[in-house]
C-alpha positions as CSV (number, residue, x, y, z in Angstrom):
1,X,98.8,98.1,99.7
2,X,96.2,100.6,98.9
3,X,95.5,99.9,95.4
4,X,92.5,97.8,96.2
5,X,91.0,99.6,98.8
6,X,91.4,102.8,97.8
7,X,87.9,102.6,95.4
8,X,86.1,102.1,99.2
9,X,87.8,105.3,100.4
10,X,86.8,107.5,98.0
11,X,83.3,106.2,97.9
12,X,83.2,106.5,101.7
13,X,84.0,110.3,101.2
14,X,80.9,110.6,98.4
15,X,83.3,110.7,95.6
16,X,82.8,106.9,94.2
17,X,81.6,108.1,90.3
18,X,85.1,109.7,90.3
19,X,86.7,106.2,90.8
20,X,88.8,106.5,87.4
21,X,90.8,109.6,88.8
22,X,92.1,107.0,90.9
23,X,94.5,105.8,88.8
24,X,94.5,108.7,86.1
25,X,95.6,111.5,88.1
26,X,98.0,109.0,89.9
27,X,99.9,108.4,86.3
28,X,99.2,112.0,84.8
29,X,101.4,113.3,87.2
30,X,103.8,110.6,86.8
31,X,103.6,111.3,82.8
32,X,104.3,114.6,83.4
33,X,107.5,114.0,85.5
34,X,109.0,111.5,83.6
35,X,111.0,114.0,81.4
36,X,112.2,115.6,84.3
37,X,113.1,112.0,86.0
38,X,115.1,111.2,83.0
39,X,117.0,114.0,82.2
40,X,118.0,114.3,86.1
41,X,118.9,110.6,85.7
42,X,121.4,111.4,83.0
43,X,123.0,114.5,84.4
44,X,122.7,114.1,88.5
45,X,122.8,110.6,89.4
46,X,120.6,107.4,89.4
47,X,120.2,107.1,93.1
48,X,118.9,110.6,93.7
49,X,116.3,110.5,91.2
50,X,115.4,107.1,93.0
51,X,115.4,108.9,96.5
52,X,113.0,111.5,95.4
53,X,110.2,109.3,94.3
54,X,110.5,107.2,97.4
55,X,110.2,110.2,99.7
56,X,107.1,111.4,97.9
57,X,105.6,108.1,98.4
58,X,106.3,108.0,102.3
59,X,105.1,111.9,102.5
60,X,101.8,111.4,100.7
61,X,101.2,107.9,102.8
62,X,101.1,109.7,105.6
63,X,98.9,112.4,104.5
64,X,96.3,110.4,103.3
65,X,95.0,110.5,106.4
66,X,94.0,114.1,106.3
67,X,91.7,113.7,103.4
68,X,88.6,114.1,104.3
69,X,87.4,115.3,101.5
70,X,87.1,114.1,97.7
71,X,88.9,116.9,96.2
72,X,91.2,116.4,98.6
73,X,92.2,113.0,98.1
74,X,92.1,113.6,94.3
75,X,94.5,116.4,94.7
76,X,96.8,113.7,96.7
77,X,96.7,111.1,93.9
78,X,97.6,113.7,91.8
79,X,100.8,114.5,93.9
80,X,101.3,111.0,94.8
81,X,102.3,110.2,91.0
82,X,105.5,111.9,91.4
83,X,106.6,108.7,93.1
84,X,106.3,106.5,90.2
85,X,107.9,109.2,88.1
86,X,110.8,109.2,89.8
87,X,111.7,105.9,91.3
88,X,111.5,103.3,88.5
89,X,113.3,105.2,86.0
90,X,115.9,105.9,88.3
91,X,116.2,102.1,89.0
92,X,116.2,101.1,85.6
93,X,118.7,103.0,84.5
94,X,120.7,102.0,87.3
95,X,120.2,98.2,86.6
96,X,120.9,98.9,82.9
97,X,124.5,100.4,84.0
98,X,125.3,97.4,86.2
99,X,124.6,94.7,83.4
100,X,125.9,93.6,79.9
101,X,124.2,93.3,77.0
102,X,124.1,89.4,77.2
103,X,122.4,89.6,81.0
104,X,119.9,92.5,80.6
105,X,116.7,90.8,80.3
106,X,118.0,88.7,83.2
107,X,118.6,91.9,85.2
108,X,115.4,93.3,84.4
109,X,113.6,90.5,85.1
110,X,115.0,90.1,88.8
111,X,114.3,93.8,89.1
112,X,110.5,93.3,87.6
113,X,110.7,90.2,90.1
114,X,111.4,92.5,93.4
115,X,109.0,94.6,92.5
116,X,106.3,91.6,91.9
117,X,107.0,90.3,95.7
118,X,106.3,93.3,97.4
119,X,103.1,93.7,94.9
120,X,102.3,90.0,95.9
121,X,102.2,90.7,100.0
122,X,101.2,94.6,99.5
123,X,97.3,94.3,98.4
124,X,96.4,91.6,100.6
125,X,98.2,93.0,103.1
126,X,96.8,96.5,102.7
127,X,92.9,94.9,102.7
128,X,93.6,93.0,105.8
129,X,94.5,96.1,107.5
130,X,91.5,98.0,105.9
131,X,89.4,94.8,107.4
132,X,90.7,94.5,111.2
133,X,91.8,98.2,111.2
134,X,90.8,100.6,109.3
135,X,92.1,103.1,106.6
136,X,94.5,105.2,108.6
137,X,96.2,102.2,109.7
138,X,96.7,101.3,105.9
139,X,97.7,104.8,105.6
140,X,100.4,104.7,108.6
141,X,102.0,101.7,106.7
142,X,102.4,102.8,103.4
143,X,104.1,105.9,104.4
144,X,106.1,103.9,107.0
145,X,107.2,102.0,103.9
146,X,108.4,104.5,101.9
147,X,110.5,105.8,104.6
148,X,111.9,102.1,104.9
149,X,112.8,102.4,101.2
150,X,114.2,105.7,102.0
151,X,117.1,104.5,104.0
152,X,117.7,101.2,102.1
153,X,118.4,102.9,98.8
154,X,121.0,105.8,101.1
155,X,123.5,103.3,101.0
156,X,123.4,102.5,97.8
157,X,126.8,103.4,95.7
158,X,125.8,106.0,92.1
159,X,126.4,104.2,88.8
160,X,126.8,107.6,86.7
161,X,129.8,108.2,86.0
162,X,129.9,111.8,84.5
163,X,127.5,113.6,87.2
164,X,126.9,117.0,87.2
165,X,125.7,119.6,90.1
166,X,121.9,120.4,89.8
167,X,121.2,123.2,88.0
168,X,117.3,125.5,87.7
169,X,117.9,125.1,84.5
170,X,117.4,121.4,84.6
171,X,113.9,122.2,85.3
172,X,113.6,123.2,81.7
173,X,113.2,120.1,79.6
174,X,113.7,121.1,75.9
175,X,111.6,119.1,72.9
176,X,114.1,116.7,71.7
177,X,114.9,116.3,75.5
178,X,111.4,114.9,76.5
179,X,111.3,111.5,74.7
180,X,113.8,108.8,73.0
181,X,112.6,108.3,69.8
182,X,114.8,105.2,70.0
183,X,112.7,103.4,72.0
184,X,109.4,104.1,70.0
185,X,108.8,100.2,69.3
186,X,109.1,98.9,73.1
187,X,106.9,102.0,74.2
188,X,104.3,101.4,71.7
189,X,104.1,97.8,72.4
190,X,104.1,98.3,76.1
191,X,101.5,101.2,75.8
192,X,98.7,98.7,73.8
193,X,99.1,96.3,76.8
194,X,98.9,98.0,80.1
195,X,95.7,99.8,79.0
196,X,94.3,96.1,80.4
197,X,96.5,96.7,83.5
198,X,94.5,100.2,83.8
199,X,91.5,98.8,83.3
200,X,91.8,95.7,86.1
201,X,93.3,98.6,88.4
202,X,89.8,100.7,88.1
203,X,87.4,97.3,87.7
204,X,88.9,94.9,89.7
205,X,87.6,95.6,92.9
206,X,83.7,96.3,91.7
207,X,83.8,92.6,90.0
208,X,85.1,91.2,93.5
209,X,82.5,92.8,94.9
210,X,79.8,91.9,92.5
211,X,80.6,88.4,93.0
212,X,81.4,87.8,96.7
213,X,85.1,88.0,96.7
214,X,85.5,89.8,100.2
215,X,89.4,90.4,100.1
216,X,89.6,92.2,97.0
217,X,93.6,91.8,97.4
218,X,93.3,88.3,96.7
219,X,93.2,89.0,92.8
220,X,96.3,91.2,92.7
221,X,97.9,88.8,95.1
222,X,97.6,85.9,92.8
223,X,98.5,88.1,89.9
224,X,101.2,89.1,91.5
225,X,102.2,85.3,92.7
226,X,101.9,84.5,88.7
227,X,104.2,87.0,87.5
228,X,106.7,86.1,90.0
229,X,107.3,82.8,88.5
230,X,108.1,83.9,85.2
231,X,109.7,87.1,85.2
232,X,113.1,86.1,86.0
233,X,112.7,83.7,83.2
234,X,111.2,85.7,80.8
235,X,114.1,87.9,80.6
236,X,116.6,85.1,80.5
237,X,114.7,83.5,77.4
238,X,114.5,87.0,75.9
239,X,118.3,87.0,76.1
240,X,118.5,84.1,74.1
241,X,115.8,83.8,71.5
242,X,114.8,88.1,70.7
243,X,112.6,90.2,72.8
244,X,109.9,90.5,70.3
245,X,109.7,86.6,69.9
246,X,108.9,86.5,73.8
247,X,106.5,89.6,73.8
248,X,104.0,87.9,71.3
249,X,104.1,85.0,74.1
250,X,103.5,87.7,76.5
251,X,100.6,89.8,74.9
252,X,98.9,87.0,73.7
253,X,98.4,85.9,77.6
254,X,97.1,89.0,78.3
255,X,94.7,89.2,75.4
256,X,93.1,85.6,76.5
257,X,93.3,86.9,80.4
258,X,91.1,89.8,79.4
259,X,88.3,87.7,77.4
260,X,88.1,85.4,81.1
261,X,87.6,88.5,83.1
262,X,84.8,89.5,80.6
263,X,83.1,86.7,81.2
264,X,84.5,86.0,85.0
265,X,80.8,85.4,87.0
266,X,82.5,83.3,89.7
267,X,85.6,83.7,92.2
268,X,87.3,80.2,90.5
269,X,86.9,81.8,86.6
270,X,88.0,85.6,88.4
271,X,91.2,84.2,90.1
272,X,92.1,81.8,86.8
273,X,91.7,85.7,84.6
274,X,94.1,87.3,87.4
275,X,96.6,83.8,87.0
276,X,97.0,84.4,83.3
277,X,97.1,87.8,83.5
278,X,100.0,87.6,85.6
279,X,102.0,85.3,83.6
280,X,101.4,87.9,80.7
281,X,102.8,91.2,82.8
282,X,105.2,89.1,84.5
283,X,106.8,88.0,80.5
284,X,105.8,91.9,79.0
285,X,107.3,93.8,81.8
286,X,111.2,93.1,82.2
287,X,111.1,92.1,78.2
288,X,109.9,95.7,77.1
289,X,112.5,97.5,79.3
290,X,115.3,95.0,78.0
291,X,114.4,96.0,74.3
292,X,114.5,99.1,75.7
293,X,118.0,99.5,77.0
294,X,119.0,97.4,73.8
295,X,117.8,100.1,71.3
296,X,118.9,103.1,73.6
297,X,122.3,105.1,73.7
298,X,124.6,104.5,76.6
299,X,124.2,108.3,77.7
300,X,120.6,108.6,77.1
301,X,119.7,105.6,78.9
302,X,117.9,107.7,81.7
303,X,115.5,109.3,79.0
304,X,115.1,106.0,77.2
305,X,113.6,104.6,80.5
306,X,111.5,108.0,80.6
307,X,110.5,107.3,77.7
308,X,109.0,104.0,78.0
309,X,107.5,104.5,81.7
310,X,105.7,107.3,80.0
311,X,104.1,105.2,77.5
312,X,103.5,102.8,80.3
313,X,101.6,105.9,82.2
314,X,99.6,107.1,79.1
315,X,98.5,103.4,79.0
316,X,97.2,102.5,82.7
317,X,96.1,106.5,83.2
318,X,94.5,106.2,79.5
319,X,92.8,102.7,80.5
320,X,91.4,103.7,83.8
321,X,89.9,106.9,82.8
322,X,88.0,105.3,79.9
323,X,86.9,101.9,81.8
324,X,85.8,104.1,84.8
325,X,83.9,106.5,82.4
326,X,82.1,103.8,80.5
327,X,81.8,101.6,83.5
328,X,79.3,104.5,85.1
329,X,78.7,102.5,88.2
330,X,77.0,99.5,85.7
331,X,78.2,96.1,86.4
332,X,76.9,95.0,82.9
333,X,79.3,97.7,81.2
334,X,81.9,94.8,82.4
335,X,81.9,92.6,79.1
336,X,82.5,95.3,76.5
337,X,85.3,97.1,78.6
338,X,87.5,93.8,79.0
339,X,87.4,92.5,75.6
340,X,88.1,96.1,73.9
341,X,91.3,95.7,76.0
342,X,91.4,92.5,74.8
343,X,91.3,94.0,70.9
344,X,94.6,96.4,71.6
345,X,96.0,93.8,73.0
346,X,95.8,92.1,69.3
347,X,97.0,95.4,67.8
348,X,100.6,94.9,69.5
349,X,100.7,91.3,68.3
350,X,99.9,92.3,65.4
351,X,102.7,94.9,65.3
352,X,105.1,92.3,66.7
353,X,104.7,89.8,63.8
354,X,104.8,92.2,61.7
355,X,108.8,93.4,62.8
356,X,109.4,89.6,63.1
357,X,108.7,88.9,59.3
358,X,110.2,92.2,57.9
359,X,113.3,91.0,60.2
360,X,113.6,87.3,58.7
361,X,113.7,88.6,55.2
C-alpha cells in the first residue's frame, strides 16, 4: 500500500533528495535482523518469529502518522524493516516443514502467489487512498492490516518440533550462526536480481510521474498481476525440470524488463517493462527459496531462509541506495541506471549456465 506513495511523503516533508533511504534503511534493518529471525526460527517456533514481524508492521503503520519530520520518518523506515525480517523467514520455514521434497517449489510458489495478490490490490489501493483521502488514511490501513495478519496467523498450529524456551542468550548470534553457507548459490543468484527490484522500488514512481502516469500503483499492480500467473507454475516446473534450468528463464525476463524501462517514454512501453518484469520475479522468487530448502539441512532450515532473505535485502537496500544516489533528482540519469541492472542481471545467467554445464559433464 504505501510503497508508491511513500516518495510524495517524504518530499512533502522536504526530505525528497533522501528518497533512496526509502527502501535502504527499510532492508538494512531487515538485514540486520535476519540472523536473529533465523536462529529464533530454529530454536522457538516458526509462528512466533512470524507474529513478531507482523506486529512491527501494524505498530509502525500506525505511527507513520506522527512523522512530521524527515528524520523522523527515516528513523521509522528504519524500524519498520524488522517486519520483513521477521515474517517471511518465519513463513518459509514453516512452508518448507509442511512439504516434501517432490512439492516444494509448488509450495513456494503458492506461498510467493499469496503474497503477489495482496501486492497486486495493496499499491493501487494505497494511491487511491493517498488520492481521495490523504496520507493518514493510508497510514490507518496499513496498520489496521497488520493487526488483521496478527490474529490470522494466532491460530495457526507450530511446525517445530524440538522448540525451546527463549533464552537472552539467543540474542547473541555467533559467526557460524549468522549465515548458511549452504545456500550460497540461491542467495547469490537472488542477490544479482532484486538489485532491479530495488531499483524500480526507488524509480518507479518519478518515471510515472515524468510521463503522466497519475496512479503510480498502476505499475506495481500490473507487476504484481504478472507474477501472479506464473508463480504457482514456476515452482511446479522447477520441481520437474531443475531450479537452475527455470532461473535462467527467469533472469533473463528480468534482464529484457530492465532494457524497456530504460527506454520506457510512454505509459503503453512503461506498463509492457512492469508485465515482463513480473513474469521474471514471479518465476525467480518461489524458484530461489525452493533451491534453497533443497540445498539446506532439515534443522537449519530457519537460518537457510535467513540466509537467503538477507541476500535478497543486501540486493533491493543495495539497488535503491545506488539508483537514488545516481538518480540525484535527474530524469535523464534513467537510461544508465536500468540497463546497469540489466548488466547483473547477465552476471547470474551467466553463473547459472555455468553450474548447468559443469553439472551435465
Amino acid at each position: 500500500m504505501m510503497i508508491p506513495e511513500l516518495p510524495g511523503y517524504l518530499k512533502s516533508m522536504g526530505g525528497e533528495k533522501y528518497v533512496g533511504g526509502i527502501i535502504f534503511l527499510f532492508t538494512i534493518t531487515a538485514l540486520i535482523s535476519r540472523p536473529f529471525s533465523g536462529k529464533w526460527a530454529d530454536n522457538i517456533g516458526r509462528v512466533p518469529v512470524i507474529v513478531i514481524g507482523a506486529l512491527v508492521s501494524a505498530l509502525c503503520g500506525f505511527l507513520y502518522i506522527f512523522t512530521s519530520t524527515v528524520f523522523l520518518f527515516l528513523t521509522l523506515r528504519l524500524v519498520h524493516g524488522f517486519s520483513t525480517g521477521f515474517t517471511p523467514t518465519g513463513t518459509s520455514a514453516y512452508v518448507a516443514d509442511l512439504v516434501s521434497h517432490k512439492n516444494r517449489g509448488a509450495a513456494m510458489g503458492l506461498l510467493s502467489l499469496a503474497g503477489s495478490i495482496g501486492m497486486a490490490v495493496g499499491p493501487a489501493f494505497g494511491s487511491w487512498l493517498v488520492l481521495d483521502y490523504g496520507y493518514d488514511t493510508l497510514f490507518m490501513w496499513s496498520g489496521l492490516s497488520g493487526l488483521a495478519a496478527v490474529a490470522w496467523m494466532l491460530g495457526m498450529r507450530e511446525t517445530l518440533q524440538e522448540r525451546k524456551k527463549f533464552q537472552l542468550s539467543m540474542f547473541r548470534v555467533r559467526t557460524k550462526e549468522f549465515y548458511e553457507p549452504q545456500v550460497f548459490a540461491p542467495a547469490f543468484v537472488l542477490f544479482l536480481a532484486v538489485l532491479s527490484f530495488g531499483t524500480i522500488l526507488t524509480l518507479i514512481p518519478y518515471r510515472a510521474e515524468a510521463i503522466g502516469l497519475e496512479n503510480k500503483g498502476t505499475f506495481f499492480t500490473v507487476f504484481t498481476v504478472a507474477s501472479v500467473f506464473v508463480r504457482f507454475s514456476a515452482g511446479t516446473i522447477s520441481d520437474r525440470i531443475g531450479r537452475e534450468k527455470v532461473l535462467v528463464v527467469s533472469t533473463s525476463l528480468v534482464a529484457i524488463a530492465m532494457v524497456v524501462l530504460a527506454f520506457a517514454n510512454s505509459i503503453p512501453l512503461l506498463l509492457v517493462g512492469s508485465f515482463i518484469f513480473g513474469l521474471g520475479s514471479g518465476i525467480n522468487s518461489p524458484t530461489v527459496m525452493a533451491w534453497a530448502v533443497d540445498l539446506s539441512v532439515d534443522k537449519f532450515i530457519g537460518r537457510a531462509m535467513a540466509t537467503v532473505y538477507m541476500a535478497l535485502e543486501l540486493g533491493i537496500g543495495g539497488g535503491a541506495l545506488i539508483s537514488g544516489w545516481i538518480f540525484g533528482l535527474n530524469i535523464n540519469n534513467f537510461p544508465a541506471i536500468f540497463l546497469g541492472c540489466s548488466f547483473f542481471c547477465l552476471i547470474a545467467l551467466a553463473y547459472l549456465i555455468r553450474r548447468i554445464a559443469l553439472q551435465s559433464r
